[in-house]
Every structure is written in structure tokens, then in C-alpha cells.
N, CA, C and O of each residue as an XYZ file, in Angstrom:
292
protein
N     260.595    125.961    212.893
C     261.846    126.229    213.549
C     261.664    127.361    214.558
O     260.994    128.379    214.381
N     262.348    127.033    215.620
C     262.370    128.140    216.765
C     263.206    129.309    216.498
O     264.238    128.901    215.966
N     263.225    130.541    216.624
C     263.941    131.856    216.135
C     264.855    131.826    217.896
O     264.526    131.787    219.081
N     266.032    131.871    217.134
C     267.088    132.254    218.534
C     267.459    133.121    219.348
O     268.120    133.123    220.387
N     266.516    134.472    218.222
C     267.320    135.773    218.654
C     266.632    136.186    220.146
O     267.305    136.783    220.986
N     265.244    135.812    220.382
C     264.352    136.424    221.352
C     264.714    134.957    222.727
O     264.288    135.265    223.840
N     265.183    134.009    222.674
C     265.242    133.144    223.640
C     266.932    133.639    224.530
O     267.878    134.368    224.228
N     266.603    132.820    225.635
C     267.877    132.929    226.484
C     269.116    132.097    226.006
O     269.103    131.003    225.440
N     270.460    133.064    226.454
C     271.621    132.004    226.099
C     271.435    130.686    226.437
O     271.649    129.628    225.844
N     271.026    130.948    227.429
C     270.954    129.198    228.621
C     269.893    128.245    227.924
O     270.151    127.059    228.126
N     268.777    128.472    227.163
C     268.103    127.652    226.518
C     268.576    127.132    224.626
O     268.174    126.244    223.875
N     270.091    128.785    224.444
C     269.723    128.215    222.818
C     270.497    126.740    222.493
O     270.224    126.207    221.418
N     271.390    126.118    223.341
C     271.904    124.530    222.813
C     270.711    123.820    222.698
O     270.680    123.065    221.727
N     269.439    123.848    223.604
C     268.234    123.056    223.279
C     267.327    123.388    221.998
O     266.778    122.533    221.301
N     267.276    124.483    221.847
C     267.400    125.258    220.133
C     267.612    124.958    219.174
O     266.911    124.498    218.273
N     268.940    125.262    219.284
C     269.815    124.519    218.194
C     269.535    122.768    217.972
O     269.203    122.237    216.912
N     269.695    122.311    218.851
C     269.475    120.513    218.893
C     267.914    120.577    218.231
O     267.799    119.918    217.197
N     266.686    121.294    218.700
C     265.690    120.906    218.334
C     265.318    121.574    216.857
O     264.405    121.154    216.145
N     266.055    122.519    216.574
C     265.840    122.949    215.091
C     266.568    122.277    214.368
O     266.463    122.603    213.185
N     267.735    120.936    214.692
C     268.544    120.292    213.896
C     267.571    119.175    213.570
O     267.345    118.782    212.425
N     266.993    118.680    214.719
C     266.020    117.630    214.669
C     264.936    117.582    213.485
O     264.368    116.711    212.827
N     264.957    119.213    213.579
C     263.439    119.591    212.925
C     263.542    119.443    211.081
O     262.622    119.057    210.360
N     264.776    119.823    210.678
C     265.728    119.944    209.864
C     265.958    118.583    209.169
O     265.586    118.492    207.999
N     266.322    117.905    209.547
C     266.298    115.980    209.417
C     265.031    115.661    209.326
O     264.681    115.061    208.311
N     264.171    115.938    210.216
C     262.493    115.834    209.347
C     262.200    116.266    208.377
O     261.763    115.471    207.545
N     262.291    117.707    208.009
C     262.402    118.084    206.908
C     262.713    117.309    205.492
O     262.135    117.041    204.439
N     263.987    117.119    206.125
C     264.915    116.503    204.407
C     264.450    115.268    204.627
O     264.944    114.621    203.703
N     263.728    114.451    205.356
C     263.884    112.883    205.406
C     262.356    112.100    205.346
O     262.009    110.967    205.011
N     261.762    113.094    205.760
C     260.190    113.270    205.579
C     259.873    112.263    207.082
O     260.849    111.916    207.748
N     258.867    111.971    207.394
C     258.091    111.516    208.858
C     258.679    110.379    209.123
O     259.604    110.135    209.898
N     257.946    109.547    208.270
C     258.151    108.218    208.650
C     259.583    107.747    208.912
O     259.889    107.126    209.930
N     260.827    108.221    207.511
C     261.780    107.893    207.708
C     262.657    108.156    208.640
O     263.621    107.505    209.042
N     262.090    109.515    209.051
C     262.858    109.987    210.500
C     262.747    109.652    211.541
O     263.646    109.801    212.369
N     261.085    108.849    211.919
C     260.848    107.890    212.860
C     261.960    106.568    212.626
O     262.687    106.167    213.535
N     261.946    106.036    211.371
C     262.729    104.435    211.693
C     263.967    105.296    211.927
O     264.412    104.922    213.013
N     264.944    106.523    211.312
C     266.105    106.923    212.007
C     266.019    107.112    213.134
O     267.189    107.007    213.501
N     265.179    107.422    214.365
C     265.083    107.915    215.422
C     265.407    106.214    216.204
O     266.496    105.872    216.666
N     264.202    105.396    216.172
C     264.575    104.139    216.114
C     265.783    103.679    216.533
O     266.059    103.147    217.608
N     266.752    104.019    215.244
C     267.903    103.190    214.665
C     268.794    103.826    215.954
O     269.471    103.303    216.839
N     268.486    105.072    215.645
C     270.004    106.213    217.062
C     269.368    105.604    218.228
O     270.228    105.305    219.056
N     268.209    105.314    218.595
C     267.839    104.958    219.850
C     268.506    103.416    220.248
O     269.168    102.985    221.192
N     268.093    102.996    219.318
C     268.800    101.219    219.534
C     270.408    101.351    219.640
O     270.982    100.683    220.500
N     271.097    102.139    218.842
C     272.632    102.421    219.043
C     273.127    103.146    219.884
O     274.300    103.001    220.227
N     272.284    104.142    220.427
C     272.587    104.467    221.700
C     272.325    103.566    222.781
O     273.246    103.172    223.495
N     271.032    103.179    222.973
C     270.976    102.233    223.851
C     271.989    100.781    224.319
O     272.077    100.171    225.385
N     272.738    100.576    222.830
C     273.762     99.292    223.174
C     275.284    100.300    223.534
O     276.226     99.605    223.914
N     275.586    101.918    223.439
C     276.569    102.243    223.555
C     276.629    102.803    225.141
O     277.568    103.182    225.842
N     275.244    102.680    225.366
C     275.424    103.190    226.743
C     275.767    102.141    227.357
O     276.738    102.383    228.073
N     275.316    100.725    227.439
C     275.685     99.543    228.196
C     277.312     99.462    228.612
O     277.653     99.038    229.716
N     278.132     99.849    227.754
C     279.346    100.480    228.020
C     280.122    100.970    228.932
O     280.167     99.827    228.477
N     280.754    101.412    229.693
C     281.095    102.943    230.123
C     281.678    103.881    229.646
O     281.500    105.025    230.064
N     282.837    103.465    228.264
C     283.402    104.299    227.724
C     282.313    104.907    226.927
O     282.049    106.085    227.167
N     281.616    104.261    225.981
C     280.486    103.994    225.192
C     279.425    104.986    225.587
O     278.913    105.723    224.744
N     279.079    105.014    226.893
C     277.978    105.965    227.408
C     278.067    107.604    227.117
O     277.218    108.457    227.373
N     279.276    107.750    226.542
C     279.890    108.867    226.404
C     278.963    109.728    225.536
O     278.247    110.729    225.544
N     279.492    108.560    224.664
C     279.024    108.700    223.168
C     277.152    108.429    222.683
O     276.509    109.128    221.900
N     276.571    106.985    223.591
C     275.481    106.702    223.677
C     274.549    107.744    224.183
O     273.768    108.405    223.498
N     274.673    107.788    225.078
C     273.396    108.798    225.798
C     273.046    110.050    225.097
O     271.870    110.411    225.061
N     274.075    110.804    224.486
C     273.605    111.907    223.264
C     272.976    111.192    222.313
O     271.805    111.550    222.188
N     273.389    110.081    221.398
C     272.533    109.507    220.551
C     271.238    108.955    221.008
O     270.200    108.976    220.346
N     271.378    108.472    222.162
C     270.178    108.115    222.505
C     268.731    109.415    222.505
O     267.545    109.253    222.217
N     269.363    110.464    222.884
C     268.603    111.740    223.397
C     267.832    112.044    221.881
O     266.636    112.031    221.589
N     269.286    112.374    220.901
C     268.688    112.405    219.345
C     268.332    111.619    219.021
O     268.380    111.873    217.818
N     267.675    110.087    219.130
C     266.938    109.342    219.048
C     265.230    109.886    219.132
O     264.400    110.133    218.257
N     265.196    109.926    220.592
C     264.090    110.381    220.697
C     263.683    111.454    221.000
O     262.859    111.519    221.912
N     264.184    112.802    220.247
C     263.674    113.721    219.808
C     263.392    113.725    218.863
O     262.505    114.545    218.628
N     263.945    112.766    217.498
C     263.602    112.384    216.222
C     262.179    111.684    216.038
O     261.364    112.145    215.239
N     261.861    110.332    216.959
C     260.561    109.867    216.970
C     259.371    110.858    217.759
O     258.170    110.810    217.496
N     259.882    111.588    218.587
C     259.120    112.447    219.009
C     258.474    113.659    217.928
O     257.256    113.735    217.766
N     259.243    114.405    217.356
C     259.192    115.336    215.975
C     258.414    114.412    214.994
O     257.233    114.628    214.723
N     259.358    113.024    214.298
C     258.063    112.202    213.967
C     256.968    111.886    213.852
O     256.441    111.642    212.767
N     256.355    111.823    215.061
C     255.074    111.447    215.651
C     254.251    112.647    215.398
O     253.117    112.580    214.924
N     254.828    113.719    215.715
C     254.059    114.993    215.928
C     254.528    115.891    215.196
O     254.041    117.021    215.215
């Protein structure tokens, strides 16, 4: 996990998002957080097709693949 106190205001929402990520790996262990990453990616991807939908999609999509990304690595 990244420590918040020494980073900039302007970077800690990417922080926060990537220590949440990190967090769900944690409790969910690798693999399973890859097929969750997956799963938000595929549901984002059909909510963005949307326009209301994109609202909502494109953040899931993002936590998608920061999940298979953390996953992987």
C-alpha cells in the first residue's frame, strides 16, 4: 500500500483507488481478483455502449483493469 501522508493532494484519489484495488487483492487472493477484474471489465464495457450507462461504465471499466493489472503483478 502507498502511504498518503508524503504524496500530493492532486495525486491522493489515484491512491486511494489504487490502495482499494490493492485491498481486494488482498482479501480475494490473485487469481480471483483477476476473473473479478474480468467480470467489472466486461460490465463496464457493455455499460459504456450506453450513454446514460457510460456514466457509470467507464469507472468500472477503469477498476476493471487496475484489478487484472494488480493481478498479474
Amino acid at each position: 500500500m502507498i502511504d498518503t501522508k508524503n504524496t500530493s493532494c492532486l495525486l491522493r484519489p489515484f491512491i486511494w483507488l489504487w490502495n482499494f484495488i490493492v485491498y481486494i487483492v488482498m482479501l480475494t487472493g490473485r487469481l480471483l481478483a483477476v476473473v473479478l477484474g474480468l467480470l467489472l471489465i466486461l460490465v463496464g464495457g457493455i455499460l459504456t455502449v450506453t450513454l446514460i450507462g457510460a456514466i457509470i461504465g467507464i469507472p468500472i471499466l477503469i477498476i476493471g483493469v487496475l484489478l487484472v493489472i494488480r493481478g498479474l503483478w
